[in-house]
N, C-alpha and C positions, 0 to 999 in steps of 0.2 A: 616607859619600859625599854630596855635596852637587850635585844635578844642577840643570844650566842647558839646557835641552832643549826644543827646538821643531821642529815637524814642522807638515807640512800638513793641511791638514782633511782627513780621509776620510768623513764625515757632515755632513749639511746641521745636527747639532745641535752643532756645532762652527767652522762657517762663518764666525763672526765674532768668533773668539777669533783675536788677531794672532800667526801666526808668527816672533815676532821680540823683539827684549831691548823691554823696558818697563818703567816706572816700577816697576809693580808686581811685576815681578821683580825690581827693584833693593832693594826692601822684603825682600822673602822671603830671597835670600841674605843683604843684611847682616844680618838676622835671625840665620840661620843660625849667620853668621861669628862673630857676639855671642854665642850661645848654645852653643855649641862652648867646651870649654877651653881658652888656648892652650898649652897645654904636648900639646895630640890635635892630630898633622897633621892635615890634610882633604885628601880627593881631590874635586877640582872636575871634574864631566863636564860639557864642552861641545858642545855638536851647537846650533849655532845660525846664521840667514844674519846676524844683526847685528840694530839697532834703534836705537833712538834714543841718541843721543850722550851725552845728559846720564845716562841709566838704566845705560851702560857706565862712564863714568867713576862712578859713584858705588859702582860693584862694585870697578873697578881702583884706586879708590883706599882704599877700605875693605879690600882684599887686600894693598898693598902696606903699610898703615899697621898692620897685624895683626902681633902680636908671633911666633905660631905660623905654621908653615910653611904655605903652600900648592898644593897639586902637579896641575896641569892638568893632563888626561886626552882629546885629541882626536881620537876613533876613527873620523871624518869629514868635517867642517869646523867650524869656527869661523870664520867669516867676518868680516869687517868690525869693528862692536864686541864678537863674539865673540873676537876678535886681540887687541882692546885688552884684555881681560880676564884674554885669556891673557897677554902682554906682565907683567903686574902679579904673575905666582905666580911660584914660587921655581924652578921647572923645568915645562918642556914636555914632553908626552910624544904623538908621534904616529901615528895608525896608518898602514899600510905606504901606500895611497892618500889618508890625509889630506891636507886643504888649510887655511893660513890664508888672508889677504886682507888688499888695501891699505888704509890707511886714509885716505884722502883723504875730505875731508867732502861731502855730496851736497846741494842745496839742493832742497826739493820747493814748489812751489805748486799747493796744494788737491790733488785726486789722483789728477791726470793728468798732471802737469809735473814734472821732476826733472832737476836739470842738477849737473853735478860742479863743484866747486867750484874747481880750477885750469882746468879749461876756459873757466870765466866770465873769471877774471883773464885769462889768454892772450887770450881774444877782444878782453877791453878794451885790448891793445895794437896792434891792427891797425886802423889808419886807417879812419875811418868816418862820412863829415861827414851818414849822416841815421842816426846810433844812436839808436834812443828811451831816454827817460826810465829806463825798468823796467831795461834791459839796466844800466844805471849803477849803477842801486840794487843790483840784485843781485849786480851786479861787486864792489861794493863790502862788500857783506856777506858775500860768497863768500872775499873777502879777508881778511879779522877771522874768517871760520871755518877758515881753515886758520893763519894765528896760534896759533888760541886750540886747533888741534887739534896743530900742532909743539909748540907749549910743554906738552902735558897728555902727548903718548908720552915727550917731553924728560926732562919730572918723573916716568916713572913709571920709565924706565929709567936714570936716574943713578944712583942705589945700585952696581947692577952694571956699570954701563958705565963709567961716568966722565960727566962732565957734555957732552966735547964729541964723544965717539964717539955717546951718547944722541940727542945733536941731528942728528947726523950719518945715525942710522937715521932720527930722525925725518921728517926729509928725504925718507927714498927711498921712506917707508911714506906718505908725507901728499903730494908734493908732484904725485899724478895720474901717475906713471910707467909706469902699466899702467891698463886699463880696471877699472872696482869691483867685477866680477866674477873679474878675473883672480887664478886661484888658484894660492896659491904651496906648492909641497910641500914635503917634506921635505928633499929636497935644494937645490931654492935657496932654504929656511930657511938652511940650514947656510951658503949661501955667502955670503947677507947679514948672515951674522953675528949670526942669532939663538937663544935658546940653547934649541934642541931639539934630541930625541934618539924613538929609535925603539921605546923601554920598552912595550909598551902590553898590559897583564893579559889573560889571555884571559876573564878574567869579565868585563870591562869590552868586549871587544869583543864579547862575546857576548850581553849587555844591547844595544847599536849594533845588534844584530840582530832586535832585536824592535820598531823604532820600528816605527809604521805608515807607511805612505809611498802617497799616493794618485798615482799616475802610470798614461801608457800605454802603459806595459812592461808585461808580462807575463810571464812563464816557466814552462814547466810540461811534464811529461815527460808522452810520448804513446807508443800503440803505435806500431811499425814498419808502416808499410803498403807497398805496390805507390807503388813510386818516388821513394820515401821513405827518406833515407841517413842522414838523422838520427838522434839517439834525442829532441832535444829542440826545443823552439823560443823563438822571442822577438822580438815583435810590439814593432814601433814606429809608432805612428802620430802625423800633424801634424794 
């Protein structure tokens, strides 16, 4: 099994290790994918919010250009260019709450700023005689990356699609149709027409269960006291 898995810091000595796909995960998998025979399927675990564009495609397309099988494993999310990753193996497999996600490209300056990239286009259609300079530039870069991100899902699902149903997903996955967070499950996988199914190992989901997860939920079984109908509880705080 070949895992692609990121979680949030739970230690200040982990603080500034990025939760998210990076170059140098893109090294390590196709490493992996090289070093593997291809006549030995591989199971790929994905638990990831996405990352950088170019460290996804160079997975999705080192998986799709692979002679041996590759079989996604998502017992949680894969988000973003966790999608496009999965998008690229031979089948999807999802757990019962899994989510994928859209893939519309996100433009960030420096890092505080991030603007979606069909939102920039859209905005440059709406009349606006004091638009500054920056709003243009971005529009227009914002433009050339969802191009360059239809034509990369287009290429990775034509094999199995056909070249104009491919384009056709790409479409609905790149063109900002839902917000970047919006998660798509199981079932409106199934109804956009992407090919996953519901397979998912109980070792594999039982590994899902050991990430570490720093959050402020809690959960935890308590005595029964005086006006107390519970047996357990669970704290949320903002």
């Amino acid at each position: 099994m070949v895992p692609l898995v990121h979680t949030n810091p739970t230690s200040l000595f982990n603080m500034f290790k990025l939760p998210m796909i990076t170059l140098d995960d893109s090294q390590k998998v196709m490493r992996a994918l090289k070093d593997i025979p291809e006549d030995r399927p591989i199971s790929l675990l994905l638990h990831t919010p996405g990352g950088m564009v170019i460290a996804a495609e160079q997975i999705a397309r080192a998986i799709k250009y692979r002679k041996g099988e590759v079989h996604a494993y998502i017992p949680q999310y894969a988000m973003s260019g966790g999608t496009l990753v999965a998008l690229a193996c031979d089948s999807i497999h999802m757990g019962d709450n899994a989510l994928l996600g859209p893939l519309d490209p996100q433009l960030g300056i420096g890092l505080f700023e991030m603007y979606p990239a069909a939102s920039l286009v859209k905005a440059l259609e709406t009349e606006n005689p004091n638009r500054e300079d920056k709003t243009l530039i971005l529009a227009d870069i914002a433009g050339k990356a969802l191009v360059q991100m239809k034509t990369t899902v287009t290429e990775i699902l034509e094999d199995r699609m056909g070249c104009e149903k491919a384009g056709e997903m790409a479409g609905k996955l790149c063109n900002g149709n839902w917000t970047h967070d919006y998660g798509i499950n199981l079932e409106r996988a199934l109804e956009l027409g992407l090919p996953v199914d519901r397979e998912m190992p109980e070792e594999i989901s039982k590994i899902a269960e050991t990430y570490p997860c720093a959050s402020s939920v809690s959960y935890k079984k308590h005595k029964k006291k005086d006006g107390d109908t519970g047996d357990g509880s669970i704290r949320v705080t903002l």
